[in-house]
C-alpha positions as CSV (number, residue, x, y, z in Angstrom):
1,X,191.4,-192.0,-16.8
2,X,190.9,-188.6,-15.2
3,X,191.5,-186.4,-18.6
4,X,188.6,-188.3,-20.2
5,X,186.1,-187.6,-17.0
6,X,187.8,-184.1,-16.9
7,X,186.5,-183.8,-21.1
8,X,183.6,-185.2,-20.4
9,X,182.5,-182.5,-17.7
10,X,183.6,-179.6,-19.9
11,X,181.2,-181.0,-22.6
12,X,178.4,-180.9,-19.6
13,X,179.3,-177.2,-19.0
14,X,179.1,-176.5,-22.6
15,X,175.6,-178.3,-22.7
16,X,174.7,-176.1,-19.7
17,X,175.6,-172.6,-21.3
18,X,174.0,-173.1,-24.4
19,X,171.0,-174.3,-22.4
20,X,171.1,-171.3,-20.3
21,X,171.1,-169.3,-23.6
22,X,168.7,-170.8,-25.0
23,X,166.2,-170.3,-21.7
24,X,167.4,-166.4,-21.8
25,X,165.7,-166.2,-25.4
26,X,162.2,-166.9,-23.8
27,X,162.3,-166.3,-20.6
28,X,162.9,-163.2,-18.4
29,X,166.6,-162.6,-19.6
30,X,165.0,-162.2,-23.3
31,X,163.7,-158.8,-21.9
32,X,167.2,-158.1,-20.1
33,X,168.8,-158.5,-22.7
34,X,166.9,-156.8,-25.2
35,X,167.0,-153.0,-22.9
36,X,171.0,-154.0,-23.0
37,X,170.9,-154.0,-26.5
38,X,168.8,-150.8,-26.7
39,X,171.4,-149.6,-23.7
40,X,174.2,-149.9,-25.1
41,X,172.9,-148.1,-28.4
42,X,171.5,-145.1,-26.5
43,X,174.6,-144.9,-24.9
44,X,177.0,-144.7,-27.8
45,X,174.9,-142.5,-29.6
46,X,175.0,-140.0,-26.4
47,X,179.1,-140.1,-26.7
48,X,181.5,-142.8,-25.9
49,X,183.0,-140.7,-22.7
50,X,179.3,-140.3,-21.5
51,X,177.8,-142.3,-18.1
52,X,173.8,-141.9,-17.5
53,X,174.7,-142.5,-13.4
54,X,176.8,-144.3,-11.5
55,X,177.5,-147.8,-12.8
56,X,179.2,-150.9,-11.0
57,X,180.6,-152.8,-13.2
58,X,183.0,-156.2,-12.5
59,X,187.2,-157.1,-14.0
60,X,188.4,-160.4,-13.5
61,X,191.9,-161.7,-14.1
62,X,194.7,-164.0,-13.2
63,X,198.3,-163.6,-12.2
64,X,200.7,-162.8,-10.2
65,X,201.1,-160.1,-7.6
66,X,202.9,-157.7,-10.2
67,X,200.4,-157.9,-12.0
68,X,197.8,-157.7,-9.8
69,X,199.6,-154.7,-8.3
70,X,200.1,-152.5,-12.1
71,X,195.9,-153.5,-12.8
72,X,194.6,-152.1,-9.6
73,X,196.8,-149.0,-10.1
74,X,195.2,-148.8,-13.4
75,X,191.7,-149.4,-12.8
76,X,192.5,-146.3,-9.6
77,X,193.5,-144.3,-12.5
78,X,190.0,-145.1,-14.2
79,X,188.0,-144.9,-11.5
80,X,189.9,-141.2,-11.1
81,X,188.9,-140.4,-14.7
82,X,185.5,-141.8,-14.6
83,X,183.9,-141.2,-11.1
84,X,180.8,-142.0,-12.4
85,X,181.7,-146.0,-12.9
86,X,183.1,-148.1,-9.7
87,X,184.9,-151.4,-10.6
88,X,185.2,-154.0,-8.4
89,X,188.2,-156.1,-8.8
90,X,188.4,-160.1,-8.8
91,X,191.9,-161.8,-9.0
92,X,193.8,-164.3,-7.9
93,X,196.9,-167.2,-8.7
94,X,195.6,-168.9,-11.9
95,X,195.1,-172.6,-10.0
96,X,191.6,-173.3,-10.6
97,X,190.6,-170.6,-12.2
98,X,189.5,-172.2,-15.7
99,X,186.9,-174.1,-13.4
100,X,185.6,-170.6,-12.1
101,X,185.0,-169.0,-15.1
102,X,183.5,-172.0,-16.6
103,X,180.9,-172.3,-13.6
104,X,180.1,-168.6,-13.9
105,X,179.8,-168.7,-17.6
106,X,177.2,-171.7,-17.6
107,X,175.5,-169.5,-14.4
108,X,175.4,-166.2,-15.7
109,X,177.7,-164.7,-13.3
110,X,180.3,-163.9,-14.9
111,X,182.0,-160.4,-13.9
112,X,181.5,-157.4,-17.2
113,X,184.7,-157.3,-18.5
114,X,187.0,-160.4,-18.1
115,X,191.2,-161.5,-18.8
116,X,190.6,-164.9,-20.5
117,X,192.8,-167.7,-22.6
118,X,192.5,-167.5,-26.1
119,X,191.4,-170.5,-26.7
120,X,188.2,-170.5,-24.2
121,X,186.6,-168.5,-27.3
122,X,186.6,-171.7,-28.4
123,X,185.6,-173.8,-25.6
124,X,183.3,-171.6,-24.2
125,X,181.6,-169.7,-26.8
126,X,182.2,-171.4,-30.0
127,X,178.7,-170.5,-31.2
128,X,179.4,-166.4,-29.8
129,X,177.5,-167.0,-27.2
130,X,178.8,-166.4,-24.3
131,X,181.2,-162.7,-25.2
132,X,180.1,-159.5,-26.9
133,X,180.9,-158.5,-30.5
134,X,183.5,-155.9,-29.2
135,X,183.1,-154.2,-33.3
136,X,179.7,-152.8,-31.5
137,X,181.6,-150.8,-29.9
138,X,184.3,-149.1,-32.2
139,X,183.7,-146.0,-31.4
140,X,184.5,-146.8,-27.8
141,X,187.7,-149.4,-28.6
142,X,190.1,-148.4,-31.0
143,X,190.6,-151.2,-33.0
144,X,192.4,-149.4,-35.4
145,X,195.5,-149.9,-32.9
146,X,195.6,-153.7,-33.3
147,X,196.5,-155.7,-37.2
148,X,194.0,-157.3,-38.4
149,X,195.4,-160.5,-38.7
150,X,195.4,-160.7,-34.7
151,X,192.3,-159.7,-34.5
152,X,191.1,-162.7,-36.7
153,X,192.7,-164.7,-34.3
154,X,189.9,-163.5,-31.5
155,X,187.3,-163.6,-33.9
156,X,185.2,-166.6,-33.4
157,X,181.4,-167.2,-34.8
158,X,182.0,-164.2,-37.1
159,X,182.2,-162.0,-33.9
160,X,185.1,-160.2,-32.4
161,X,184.6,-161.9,-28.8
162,X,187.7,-160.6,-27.5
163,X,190.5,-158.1,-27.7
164,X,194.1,-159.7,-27.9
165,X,196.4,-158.0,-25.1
166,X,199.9,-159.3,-26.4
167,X,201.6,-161.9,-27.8
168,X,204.5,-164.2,-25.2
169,X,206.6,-167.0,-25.8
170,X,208.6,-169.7,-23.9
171,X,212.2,-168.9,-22.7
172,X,214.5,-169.4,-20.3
173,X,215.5,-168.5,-17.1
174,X,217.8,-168.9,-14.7
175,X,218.9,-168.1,-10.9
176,X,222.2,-167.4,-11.9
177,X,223.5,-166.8,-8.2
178,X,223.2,-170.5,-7.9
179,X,224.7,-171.5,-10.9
180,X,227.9,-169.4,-9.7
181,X,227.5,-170.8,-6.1
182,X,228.0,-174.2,-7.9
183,X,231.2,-173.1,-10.1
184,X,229.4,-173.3,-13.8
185,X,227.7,-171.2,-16.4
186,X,223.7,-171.1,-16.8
187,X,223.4,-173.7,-19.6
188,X,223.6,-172.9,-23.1
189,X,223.4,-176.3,-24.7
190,X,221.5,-179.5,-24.1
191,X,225.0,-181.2,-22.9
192,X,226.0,-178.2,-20.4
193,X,222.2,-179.0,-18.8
194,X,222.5,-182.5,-18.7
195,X,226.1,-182.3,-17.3
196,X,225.1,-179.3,-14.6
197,X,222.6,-181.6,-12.7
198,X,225.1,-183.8,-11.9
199,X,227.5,-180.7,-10.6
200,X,224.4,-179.6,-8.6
201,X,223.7,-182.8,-7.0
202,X,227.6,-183.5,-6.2
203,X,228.7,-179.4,-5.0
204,X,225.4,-178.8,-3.5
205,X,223.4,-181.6,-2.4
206,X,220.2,-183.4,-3.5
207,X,217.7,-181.1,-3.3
208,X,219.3,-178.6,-5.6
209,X,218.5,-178.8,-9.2
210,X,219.1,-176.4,-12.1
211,X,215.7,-177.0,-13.4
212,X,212.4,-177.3,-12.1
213,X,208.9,-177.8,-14.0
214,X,205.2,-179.2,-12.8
215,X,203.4,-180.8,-15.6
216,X,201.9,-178.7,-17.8
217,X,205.6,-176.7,-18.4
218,X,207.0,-180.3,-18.7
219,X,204.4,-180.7,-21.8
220,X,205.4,-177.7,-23.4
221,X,209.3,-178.3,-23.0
222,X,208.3,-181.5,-24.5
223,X,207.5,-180.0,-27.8
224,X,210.9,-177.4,-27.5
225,X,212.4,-181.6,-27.8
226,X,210.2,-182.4,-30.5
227,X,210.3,-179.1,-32.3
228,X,213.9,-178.5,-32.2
229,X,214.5,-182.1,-33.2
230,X,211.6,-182.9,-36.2
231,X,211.0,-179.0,-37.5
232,X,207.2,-179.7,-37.5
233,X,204.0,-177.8,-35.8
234,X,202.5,-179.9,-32.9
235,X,199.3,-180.3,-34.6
236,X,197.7,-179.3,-37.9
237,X,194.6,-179.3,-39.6
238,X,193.3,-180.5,-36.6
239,X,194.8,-183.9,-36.0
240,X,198.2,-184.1,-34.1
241,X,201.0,-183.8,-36.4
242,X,203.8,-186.5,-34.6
243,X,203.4,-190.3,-34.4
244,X,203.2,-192.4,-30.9
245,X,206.5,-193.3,-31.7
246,X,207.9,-189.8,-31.5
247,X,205.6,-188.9,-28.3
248,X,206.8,-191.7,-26.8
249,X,210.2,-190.3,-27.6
250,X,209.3,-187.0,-26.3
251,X,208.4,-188.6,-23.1
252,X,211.4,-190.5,-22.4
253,X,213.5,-187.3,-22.9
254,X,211.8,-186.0,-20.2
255,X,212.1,-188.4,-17.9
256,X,215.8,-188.8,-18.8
257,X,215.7,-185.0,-17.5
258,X,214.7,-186.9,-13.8
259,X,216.9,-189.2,-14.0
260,X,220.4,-187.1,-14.7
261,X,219.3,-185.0,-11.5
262,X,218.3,-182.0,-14.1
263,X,214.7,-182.1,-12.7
264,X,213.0,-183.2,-9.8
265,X,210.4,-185.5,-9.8
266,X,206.5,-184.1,-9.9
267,X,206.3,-186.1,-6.3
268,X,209.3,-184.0,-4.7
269,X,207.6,-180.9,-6.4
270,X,204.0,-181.6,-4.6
271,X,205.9,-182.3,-1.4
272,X,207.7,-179.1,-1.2
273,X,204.2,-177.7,-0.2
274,X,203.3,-175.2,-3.4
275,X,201.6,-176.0,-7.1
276,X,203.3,-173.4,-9.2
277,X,206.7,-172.7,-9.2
278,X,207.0,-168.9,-8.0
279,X,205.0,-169.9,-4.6
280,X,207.5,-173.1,-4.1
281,X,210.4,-172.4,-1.3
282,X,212.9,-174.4,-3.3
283,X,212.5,-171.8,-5.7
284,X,212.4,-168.3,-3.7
285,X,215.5,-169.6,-1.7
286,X,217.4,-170.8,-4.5
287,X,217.5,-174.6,-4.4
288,X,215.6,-174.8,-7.7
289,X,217.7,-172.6,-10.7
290,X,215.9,-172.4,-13.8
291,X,212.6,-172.6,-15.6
292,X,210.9,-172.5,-19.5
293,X,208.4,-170.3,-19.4
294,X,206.5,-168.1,-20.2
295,X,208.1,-164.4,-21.2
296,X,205.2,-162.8,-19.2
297,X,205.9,-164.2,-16.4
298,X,209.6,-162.9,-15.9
299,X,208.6,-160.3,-13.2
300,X,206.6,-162.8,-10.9
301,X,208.9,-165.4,-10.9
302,X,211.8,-162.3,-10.1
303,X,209.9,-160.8,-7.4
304,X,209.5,-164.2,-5.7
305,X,213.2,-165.0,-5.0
306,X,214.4,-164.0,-1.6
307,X,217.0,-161.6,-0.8
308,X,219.7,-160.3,-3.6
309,X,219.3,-163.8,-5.8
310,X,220.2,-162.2,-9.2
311,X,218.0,-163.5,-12.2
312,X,218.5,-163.5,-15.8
313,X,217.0,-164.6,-19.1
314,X,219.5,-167.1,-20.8
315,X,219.7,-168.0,-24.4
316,X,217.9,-170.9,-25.7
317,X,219.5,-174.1,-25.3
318,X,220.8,-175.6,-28.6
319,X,222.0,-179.1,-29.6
320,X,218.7,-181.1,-29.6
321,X,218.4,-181.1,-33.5
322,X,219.0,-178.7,-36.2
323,X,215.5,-176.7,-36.3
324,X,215.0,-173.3,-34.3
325,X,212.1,-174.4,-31.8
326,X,210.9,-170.9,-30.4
327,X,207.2,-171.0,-29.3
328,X,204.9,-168.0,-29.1
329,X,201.0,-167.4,-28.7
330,X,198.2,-164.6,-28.0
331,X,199.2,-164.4,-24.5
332,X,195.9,-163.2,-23.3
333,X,192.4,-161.5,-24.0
334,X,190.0,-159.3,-22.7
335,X,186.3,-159.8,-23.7
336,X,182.9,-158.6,-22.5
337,X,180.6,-160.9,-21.3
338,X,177.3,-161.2,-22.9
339,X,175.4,-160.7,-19.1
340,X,177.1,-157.8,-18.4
341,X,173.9,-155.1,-18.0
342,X,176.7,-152.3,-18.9
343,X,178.8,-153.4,-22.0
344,X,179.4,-149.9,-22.8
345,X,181.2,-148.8,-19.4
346,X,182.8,-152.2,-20.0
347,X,184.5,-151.4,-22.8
348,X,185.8,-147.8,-21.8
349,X,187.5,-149.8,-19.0
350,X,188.9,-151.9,-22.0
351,X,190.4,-149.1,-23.9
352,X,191.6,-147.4,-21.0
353,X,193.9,-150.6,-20.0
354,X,195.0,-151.0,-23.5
355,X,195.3,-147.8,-25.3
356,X,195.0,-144.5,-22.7
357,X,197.8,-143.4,-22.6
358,X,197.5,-143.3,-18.6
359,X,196.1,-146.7,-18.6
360,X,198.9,-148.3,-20.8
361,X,202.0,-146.9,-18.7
362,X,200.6,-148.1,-15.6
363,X,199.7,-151.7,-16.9
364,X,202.8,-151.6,-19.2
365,X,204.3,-155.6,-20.4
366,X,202.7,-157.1,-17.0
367,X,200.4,-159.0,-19.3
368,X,203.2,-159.7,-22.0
369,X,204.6,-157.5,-25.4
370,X,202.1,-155.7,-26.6
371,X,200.0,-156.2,-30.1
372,X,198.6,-152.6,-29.8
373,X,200.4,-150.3,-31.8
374,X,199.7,-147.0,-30.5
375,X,200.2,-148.6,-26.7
376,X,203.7,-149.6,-28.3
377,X,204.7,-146.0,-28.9
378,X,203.7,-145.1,-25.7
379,X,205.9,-147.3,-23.8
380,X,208.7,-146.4,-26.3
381,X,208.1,-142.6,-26.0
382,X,208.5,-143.5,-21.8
383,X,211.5,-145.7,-22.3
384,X,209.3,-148.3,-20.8
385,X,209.7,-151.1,-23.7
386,X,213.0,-152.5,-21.7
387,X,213.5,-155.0,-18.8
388,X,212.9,-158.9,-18.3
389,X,209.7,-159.3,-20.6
390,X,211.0,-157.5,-23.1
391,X,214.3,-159.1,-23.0
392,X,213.0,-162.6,-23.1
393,X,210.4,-161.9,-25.8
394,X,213.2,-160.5,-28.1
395,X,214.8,-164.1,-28.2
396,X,211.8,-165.3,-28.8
397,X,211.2,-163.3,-31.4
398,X,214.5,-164.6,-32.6
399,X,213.6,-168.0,-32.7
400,X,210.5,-168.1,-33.0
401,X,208.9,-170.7,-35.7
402,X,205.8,-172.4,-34.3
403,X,203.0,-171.4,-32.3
404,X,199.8,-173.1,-30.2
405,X,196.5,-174.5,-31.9
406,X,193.4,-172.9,-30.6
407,X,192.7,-176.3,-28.7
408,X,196.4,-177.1,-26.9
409,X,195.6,-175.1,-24.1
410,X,191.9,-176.3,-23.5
411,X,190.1,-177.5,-20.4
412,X,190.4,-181.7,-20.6
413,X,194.1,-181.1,-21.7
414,X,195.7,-178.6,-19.8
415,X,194.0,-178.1,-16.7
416,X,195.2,-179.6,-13.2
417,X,193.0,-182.5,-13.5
418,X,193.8,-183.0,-17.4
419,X,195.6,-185.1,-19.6
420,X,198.7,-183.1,-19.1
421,X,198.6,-183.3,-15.7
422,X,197.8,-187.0,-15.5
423,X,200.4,-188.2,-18.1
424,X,203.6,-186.0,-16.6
425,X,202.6,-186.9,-13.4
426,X,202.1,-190.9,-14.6
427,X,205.8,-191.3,-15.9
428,X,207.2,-189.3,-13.7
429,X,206.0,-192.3,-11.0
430,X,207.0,-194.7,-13.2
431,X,203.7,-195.3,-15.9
432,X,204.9,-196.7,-19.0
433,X,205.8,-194.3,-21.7
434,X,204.7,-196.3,-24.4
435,X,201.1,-196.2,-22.9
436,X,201.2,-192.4,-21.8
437,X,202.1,-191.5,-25.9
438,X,199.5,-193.4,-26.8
439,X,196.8,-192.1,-24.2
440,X,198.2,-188.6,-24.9
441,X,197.9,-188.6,-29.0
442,X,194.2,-190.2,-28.4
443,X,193.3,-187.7,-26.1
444,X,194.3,-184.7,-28.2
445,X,192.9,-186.2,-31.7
446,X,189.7,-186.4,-28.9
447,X,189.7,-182.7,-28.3
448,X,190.4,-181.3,-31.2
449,X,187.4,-183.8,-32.9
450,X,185.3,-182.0,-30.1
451,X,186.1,-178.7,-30.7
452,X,186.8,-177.6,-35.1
453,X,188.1,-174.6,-35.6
């Protein structure tokens, strides 16, 4: 199946980078690598707010455009502040973007400082490898800003290979101008959303729905089933902690989503001519009311509807089974690359985004709530820590009782040619459920075998 080719390539790229690592030892990168190291050393022991020239150094990240908006604001602002160093800005929607950072990681070209996934410290640089020790630079990064127990969390091959930005959890959302256009109240349990899709079908036609997910958010609302239902962690100690029996279960709940009109199918999604939600007409103009995702992503998916639509974060939908099902992970990182030929201007870009004053205003919740303390009081002291993000993330916070595994989010899994993808997709066209649980639990007892933590 295409999840298993999909795993298979990702353990050809992993091949390739630690090949590429290894050549660097003996070959011409040995001796690049070493004047980094001495670099970087000169340079902190000149002063961490000291240049020796003009630098040009590379960001990367994902997102949407209000993100993208609030981090080239930001890196203006640092670019103000340090004339010395020019950044040159990569971003785009996040479809596809695992494959570009892998391919540039097993190349070499991978941009100085980076926004990456959790979990690809893991995936890509398991053996620390591929992202800097960003304890090299304390006296540049204050760490002091961030608990240690998060920082653990980025700490992979006894290195501290990334910074965590935030933490974000799944909620809900809702269009609530078409919820009142159809006579009823956003949903609050699991019988007012099963009963509002037939309402939306009957008051306003077929192609309305009052949910709408593509695979991968099917996945996740999956476990918010399982979770709320069974009380247990997706997977632990490594193996996958529910039976085929209760995937299988899982599965059918979501397809009975499909079939009582609460969801359209993953065909009629492809056919409305987008791959994520916020670019999908059905949802700027309204036809498609609600979503799980993400706290995060609250402003995106806002700024995407059309005209005065009015959008609000709704409670979490209760009734499944007795067990509060709220779901939260490191939302993101930022880690220097190992290539980058100026690690030191790399990471005073990285502690102006997360805790500048100047930096952290400007960049504010677009990346989620923040872990950094001192960032924290600066959006308090501006009477910034209010709005959609933080809204949602305080329900979560609420709720909130279980949490990813380093490996749920990787590559062969998650990815638009991954499991995910090919099992939502399968019994959403009619695959048998019994076959797709089983497929699914193999696969991830498959990954995480591949990948320890």
């Amino acid at each position: 199946m295409r999840g298993l080719k999909k795993f298979i390539s990702l353990m050809l790229v992993a091949v390739m980078v630690l090949s590429i690592t290894a050549c660097g030892k003996t070959g011409g990168n040995a001796d690049t690598n070493t004047e980094n190291t001495q670099g970087s050393t000169a340079d902190q022991n000149a002063g961490s707010d000291q240049t020796d020239g003009p630098v040009t150094i590379r960001f990367s990240w994902w997102g949407g455009d209000s993100r993208h908006k609030a981090t080239e604001a930001a890196v203006q602002a640092f670019m103000k502040k340090y004339p010395n160093i020019k950044v040159e800005m990569e971003y785009g929607a996040w479809d596809g973007w695992t494959e570009k950072v892998a391919t540039q990681l097993s190349s070499g070209t991978a941009p100085d400082l980076m926004q990456i996934n959790w979990n690809w410290l893991y995936q890509f640089s398991s053996d620390g490898s591929q992202f800097a020790d960003l304890r090299e630079f304390s006296d540049i990064i204050s760490l002091d800003n961030y608990p240690e127990n998060f920082l653990k969390e980025t700490t992979v091959a006894d290195k501290l290979q990334g910074l965590p930005i935030g933490t974000t959890g799944k909620a809900f959302f809702w269009n609530k101008s078409t919820f009142d256009k159809a006579g009823i109240e956003v949903p609050k349990t699991i019988d007012d959303l099963m009963a509002a899709g037939e309402v939306f079908k009957t008051k306003l036609g077929d192609d309305y729905y009052p949910l709408a997910m593509y695979e991968y958010e099917r996945m996740i609302f999956m476990l918010y089933y399982l979770q709320s239902k069974y009380g247990k962690q997706w997977v632990e100690n490594g193996q996958l902690n529910y039976t085929v029996e209760e995937v299988k279960e899982g599965l059918d709940w979501i397809n009975s989503l499909e079939k009582a009109h609460v969801l359209p199918s993953i065909a009629q999604l492809k056919g409305d001519g987008a791959n994520i939600l916020e670019k999908n007409p059905k949802w700027i103009d309204g036809h498609y009311a609600g979503f799980y995702e993400w706290d995060s992503a609250a402003n995106k998916m806002k700024e995407a509807l059309a005209g005065e639509q009015e959008f609000i974060v709704g409670d979490f939908v209760t009734g499944i089974g007795e067990h509060e099902a709220g779901l939260t992970k490191i939302s993101m990182v930022f880690a220097i690359t190992e290539t980058s030929k100026h690690k030191k201007e790399a990471a005073m870009l990285l502690e102006f985004l997360t805790s500048d004053p100047e930096g952290v205003e400007i960049m504010s919740t677009e990346r989620g709530m923040l872990i950094n303390e001192a960032a924290n009081k600066v959006l308090l002291d501006k009477g910034l820590l209010s709005g959609l993000t933080y809204e949602a993330n305080q329900k979560v916070l609420e709720v909130a009782n279980f949490s990813l595994d380093p490996n749920f989010e990787n590559s062969a899994l998650k990815d638009s040619t991954g499991v995910y993808y090919e099992v939502f997709e399968g019994i959403s066209g009619g695959a048998d459920t019994a076959e797709m649980a089983q497929y699914l639990v193999d696969s991830i007892n498959e990954v995480n075998a591949a990948n320890p933590y």
